[in-house]
C-alpha positions as CSV (number, residue, x, y, z in Angstrom):
1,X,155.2,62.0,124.8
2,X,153.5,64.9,123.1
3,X,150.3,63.3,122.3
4,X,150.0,62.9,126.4
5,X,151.0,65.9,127.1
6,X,148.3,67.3,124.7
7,X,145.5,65.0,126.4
8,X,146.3,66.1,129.8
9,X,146.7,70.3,128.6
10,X,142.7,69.2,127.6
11,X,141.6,67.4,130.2
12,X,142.9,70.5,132.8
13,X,141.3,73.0,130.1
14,X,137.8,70.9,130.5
15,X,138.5,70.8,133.9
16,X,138.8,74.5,134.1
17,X,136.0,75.2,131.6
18,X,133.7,73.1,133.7
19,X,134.5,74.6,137.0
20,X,134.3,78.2,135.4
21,X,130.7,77.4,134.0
22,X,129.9,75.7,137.5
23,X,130.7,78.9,139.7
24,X,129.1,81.1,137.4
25,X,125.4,78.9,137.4
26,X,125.8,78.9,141.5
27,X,122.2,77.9,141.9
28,X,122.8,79.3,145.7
29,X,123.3,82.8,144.5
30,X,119.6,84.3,144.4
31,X,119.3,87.3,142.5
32,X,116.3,89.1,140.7
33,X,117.6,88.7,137.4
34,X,117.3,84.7,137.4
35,X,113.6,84.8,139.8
36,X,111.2,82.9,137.9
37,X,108.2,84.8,138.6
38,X,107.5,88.1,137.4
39,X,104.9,89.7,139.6
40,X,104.9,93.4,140.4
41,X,103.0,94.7,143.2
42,X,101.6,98.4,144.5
43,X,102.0,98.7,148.7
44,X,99.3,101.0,150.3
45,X,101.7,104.0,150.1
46,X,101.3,103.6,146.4
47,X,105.2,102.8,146.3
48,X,105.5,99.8,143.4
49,X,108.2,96.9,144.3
50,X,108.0,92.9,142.7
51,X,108.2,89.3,143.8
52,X,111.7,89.4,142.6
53,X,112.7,91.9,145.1
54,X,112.1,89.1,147.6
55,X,114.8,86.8,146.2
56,X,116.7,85.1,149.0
57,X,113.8,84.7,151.3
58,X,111.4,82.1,151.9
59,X,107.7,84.2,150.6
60,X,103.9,83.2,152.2
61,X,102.3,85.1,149.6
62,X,98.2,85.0,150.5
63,X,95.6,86.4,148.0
64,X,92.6,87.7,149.9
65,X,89.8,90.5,149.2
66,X,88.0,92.5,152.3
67,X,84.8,91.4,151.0
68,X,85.9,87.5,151.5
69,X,85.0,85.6,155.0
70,X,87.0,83.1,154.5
71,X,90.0,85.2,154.1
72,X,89.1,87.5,157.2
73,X,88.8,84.5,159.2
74,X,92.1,82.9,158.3
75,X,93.8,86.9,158.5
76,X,94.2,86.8,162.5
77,X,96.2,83.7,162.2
78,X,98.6,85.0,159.4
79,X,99.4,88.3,161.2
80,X,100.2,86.3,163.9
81,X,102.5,83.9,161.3
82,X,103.9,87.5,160.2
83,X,105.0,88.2,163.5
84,X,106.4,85.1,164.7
85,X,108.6,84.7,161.4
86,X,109.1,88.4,160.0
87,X,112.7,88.4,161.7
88,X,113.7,84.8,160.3
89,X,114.1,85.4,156.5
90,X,110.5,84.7,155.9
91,X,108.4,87.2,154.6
92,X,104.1,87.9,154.2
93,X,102.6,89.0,151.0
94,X,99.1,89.6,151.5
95,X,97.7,89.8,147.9
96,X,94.5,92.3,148.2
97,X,91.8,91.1,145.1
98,X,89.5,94.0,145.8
99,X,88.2,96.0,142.8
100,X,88.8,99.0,144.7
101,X,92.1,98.9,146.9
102,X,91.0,101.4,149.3
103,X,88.1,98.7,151.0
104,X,91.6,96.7,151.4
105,X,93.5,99.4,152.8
106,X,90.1,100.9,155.2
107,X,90.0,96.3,156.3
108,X,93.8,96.2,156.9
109,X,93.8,99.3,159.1
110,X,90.2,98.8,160.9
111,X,92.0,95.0,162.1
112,X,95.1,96.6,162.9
113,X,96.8,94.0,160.8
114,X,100.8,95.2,160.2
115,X,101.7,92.3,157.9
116,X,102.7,93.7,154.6
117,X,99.7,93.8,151.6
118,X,99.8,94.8,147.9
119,X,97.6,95.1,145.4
120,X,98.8,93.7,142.0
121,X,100.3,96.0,139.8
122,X,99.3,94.3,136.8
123,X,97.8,90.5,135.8
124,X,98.4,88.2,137.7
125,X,101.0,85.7,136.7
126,X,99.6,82.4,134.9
127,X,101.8,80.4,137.7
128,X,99.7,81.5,140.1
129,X,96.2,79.4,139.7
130,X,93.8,81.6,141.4
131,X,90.5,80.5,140.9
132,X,88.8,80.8,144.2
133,X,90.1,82.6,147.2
134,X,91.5,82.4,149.9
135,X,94.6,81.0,148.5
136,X,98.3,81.0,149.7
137,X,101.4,79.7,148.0
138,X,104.7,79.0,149.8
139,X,107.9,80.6,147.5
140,X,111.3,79.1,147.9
141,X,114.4,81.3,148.2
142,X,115.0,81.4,144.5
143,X,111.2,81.5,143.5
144,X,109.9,78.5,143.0
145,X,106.1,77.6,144.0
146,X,106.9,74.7,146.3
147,X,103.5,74.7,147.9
148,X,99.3,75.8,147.3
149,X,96.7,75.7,149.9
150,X,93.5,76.9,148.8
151,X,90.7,77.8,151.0
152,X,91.5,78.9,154.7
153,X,94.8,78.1,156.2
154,X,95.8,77.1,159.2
155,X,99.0,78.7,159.6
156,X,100.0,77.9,163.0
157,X,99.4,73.7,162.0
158,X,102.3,71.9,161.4
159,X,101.8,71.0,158.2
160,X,101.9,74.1,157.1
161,X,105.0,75.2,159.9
162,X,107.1,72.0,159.2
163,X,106.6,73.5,155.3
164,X,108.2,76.8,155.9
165,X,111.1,75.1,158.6
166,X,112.1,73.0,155.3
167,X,112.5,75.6,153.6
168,X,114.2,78.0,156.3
């Protein structure tokens, strides 16, 4: 009688134990502190913020440089992306490449563009492949690269829309 009394005292205790260690690695619960992608970033105010602090939203994050065709081509149809999704958890990073981030800033504000941009703020992360540009990834909620188109982007196709509704 004791020895079954014993095996059911552990079996609760495991079952305890596991669902303690279950709530506490809620994969649901996006915060900064478990974002895999360190990237900090200067806005054109010159206020600093990170990827991280984008945790719990679904991130089109485009690296462009005002010197770039391809990139100003494909910019009309990612402010227009901006607007139709900035209210739906879903937010633009425009990545400016320029040496000198002023050329971004004078491009951004001669197109009227309101998406935000930043300027990195440091190197680049090593997840982020950027050998040619334009290039945009597609960020998940907790921060995982989930998809890379490089070279111009339709982002009004649905391939690219049915991307971002998975993830919404």
């Amino acid at each position: 009688m004791k020895r079954n009394t014993a095996i059911s005292a552990a079996i609760l205790l495991l079952v305890i134990a596991a669902y303690a260690w279950s709530a506490g690695n809620d994969k649901t619960e996006d915060t900064p502190a478990n974002y895999p992608i360190r990237f900090d970033l200067a806005g054109p105010d010159g206020r600093t913020t990170s990827l991280e602090s984008f945790s719990g939203k679904v991130v089109v994050l485009n690296f462009w440089a005002s010197w770039c065709r391809p990139c100003a081509y494909e910019m009309p149809d990612l402010q227009k992306f901006h607007e139709a999704y900035k209210d739906k958890d879903v937010v633009v990073a425009a990545i400016a490449l320029d040496n000198n981030f002023e050329a971004s800033k004078a491009f951004m504000k001669k197109a009227g563009y309101s998406m935000p941009y930043f300027r990195p703020n440091g190197p680049v992360p090593s997840q982020f492949e950027v050998s040619a540009i334009p290039v945009t990834f597609v960020i998940d909620q907790r921060g995982n690269i989930v998809a890379t188109y490089t070279g111009m982007t339709d982002f009004s196709a649905s391939y690219f829309l049915d991307e971002i509704k998975k993830l919404m």
